[in-house]
C-alpha positions in Angstrom: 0.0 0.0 0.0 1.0 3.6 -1.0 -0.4 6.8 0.8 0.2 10.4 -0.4 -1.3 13.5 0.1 -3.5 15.2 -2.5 -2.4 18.7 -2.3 -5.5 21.2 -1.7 -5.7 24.4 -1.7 -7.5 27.6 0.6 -6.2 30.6 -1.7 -9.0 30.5 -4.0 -13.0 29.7 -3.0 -13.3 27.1 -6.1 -10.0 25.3 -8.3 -9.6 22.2 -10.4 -6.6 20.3 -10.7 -5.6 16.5 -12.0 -4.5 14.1 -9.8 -3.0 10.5 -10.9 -4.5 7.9 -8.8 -3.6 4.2 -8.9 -2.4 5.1 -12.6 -5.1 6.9 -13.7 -6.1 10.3 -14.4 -9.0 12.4 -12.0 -9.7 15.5 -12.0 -10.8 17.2 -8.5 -13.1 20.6 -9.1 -13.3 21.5 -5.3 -15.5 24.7 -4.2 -16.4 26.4 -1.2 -20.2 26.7 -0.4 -20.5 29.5 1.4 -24.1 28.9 1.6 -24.0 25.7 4.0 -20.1 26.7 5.0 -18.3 23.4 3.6 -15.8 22.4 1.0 -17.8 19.8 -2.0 -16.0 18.4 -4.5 -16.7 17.0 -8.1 -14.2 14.0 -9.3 -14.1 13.2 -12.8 -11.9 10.2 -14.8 -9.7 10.9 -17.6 -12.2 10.8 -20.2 -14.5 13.6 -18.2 -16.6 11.3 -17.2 -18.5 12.0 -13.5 -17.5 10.1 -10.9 -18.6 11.5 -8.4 -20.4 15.1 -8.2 -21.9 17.7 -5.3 -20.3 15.7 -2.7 -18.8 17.1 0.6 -15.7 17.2 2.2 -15.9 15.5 5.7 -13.2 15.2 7.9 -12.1 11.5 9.3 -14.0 9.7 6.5 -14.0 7.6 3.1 -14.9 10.0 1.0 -15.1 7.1 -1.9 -16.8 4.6 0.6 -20.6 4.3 -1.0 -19.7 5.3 -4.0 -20.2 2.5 -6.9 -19.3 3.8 -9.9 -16.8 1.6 -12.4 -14.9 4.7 -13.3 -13.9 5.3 -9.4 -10.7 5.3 -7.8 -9.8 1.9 -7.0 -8.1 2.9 -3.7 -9.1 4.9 -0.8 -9.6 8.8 -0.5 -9.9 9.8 3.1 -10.1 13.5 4.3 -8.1 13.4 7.8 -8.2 16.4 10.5 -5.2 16.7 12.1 -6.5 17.6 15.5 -9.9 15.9 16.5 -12.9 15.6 14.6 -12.8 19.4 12.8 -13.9 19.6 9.6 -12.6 21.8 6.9 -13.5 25.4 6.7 -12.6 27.8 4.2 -9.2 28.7 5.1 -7.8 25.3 7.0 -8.7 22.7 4.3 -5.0 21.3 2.9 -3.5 22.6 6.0 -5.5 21.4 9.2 -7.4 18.8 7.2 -5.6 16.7 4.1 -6.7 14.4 1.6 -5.2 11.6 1.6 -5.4 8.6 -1.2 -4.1 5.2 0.1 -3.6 3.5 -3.5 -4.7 -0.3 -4.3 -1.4 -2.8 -3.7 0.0 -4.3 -7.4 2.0 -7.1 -5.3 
């Protein structure tokens, strides 16, 4: 098994970026909602197809857990708080609370 950490960012309220996962291409579109105060994300495959869409960014969970989809991640994507059970806010998401993908073993 290999962890890293999928780098996030608080600069801007809404960015995309491409992440290789398990030797695939995503694409992350994360925003804030200022509306109910949380981070949701969007994850697309390499060929633009949805993944997963709308979905929030809770702290200390699977974020890929119930999702069924073929074109999904085959690992794990897990949003961890570094001190309790915090969630992320606007400014401490990728520094108080990372997202971390453990990839699916090849041995």
């Amino acid at each position: 098994m290999a962890f890293f950490v999928i780098p996030l960012d608080n600069d801007v309220p809404a960015y995309t970026f491409t992440v290789d996962m398990d030797g695939d291409s995503f694409q992350f579109e994360f925003r804030w909602n200022g509306r109910i105060s949380q981070w949701v994300f969007d994850l697309f495959d390499g060929d633009q197809n949805a993944v997963q869409l709308g979905y929030p960014f809770y702290a200390n969970f699977e974020l890929l857990a119930q999702n069924v989809q073929t074109n999904r991640p085959d690992g794990a994507m897990i949003a961890i708080a570094e001190v309790g059970t915090i969630d992320a806010t606007r400014f401490n998401i990728g520094v108080e609370v990372t997202l971390i993908y453990d990839e699916v073993s090849t041995e």
